[in-house]
C-alpha positions in Angstrom: -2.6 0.6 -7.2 -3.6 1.5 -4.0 -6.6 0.3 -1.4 -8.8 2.6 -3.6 -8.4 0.6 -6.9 -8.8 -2.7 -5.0 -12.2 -0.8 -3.5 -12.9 0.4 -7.0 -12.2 -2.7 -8.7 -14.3 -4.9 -6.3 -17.1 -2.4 -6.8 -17.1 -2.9 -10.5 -17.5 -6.3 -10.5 -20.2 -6.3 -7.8 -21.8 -4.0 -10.6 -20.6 -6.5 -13.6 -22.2 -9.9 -11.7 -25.3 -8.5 -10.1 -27.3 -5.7 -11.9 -26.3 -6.0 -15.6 -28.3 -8.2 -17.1 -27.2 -7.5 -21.0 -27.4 -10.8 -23.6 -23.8 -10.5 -25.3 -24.9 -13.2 -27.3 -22.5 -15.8 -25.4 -19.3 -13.9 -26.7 -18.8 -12.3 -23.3 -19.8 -13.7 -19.7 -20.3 -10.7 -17.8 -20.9 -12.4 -14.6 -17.6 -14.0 -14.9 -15.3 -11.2 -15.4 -17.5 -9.5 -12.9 -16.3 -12.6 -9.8 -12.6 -12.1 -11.5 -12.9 -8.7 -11.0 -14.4 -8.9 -7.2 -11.0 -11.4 -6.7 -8.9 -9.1 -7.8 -10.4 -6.4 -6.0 -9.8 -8.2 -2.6 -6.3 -9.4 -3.8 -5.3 -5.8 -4.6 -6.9 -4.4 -1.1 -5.7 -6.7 0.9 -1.9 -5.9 -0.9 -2.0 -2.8 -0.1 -3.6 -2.8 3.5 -0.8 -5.0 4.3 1.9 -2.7 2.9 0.5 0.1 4.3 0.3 -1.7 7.8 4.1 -2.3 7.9 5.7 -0.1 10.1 8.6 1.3 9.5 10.9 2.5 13.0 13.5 5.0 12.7 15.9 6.1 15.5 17.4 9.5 15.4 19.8 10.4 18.2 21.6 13.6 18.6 25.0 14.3 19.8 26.3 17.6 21.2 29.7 18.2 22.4 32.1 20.9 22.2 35.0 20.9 20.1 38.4 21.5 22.0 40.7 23.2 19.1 38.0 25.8 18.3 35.7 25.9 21.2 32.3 25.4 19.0 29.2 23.6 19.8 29.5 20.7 17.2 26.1 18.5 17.2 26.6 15.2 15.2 23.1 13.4 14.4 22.9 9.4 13.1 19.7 7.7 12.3 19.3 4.0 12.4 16.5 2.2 10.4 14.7 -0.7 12.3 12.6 -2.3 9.7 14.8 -5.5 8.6 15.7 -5.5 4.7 14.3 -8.8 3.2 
């Protein structure tokens, strides 16, 4: 799920609470699952907007230096990862 299906799923329930107006005979309350849906619209958004927001830094650094036996360009390259591991 993505910030679309938050977006999606906040959108349905605006639809589900507001301009439905069906009588299911007290079986179903539309208007509620319409709020829970608009909650978990915004949960789901704000999920993924915060995901998506964490950078993540890499370092690449490449070294070049000549080997002495065989007198080729040798280029070694390491990469270090900046975002901590929780």
């Amino acid at each position: 799920m993505g910030i679309g299906s938050g977006i999606a799923l906040f959108v349905i329930g605006i639809i589900l609470a507001f301009a439905v107006n069906i009588d299911t005979g007290g079986f179903v309350d539309l208007d509620l699952i319409g709020y829970i849906l608009m909650g978990a619209g915004v949960v789901v958004f704000l999920i993924s907007l915060i995901l998506t927001m964490r950078s993540r830094r890499t370092e690449t650094v490449a070294r070049t230096s000549v080997d002495p036996v065989s007198g080729e360009q040798v280029t070694r390259r390491s990469r270090r990862d900046n975002d901590p591991v929780v």
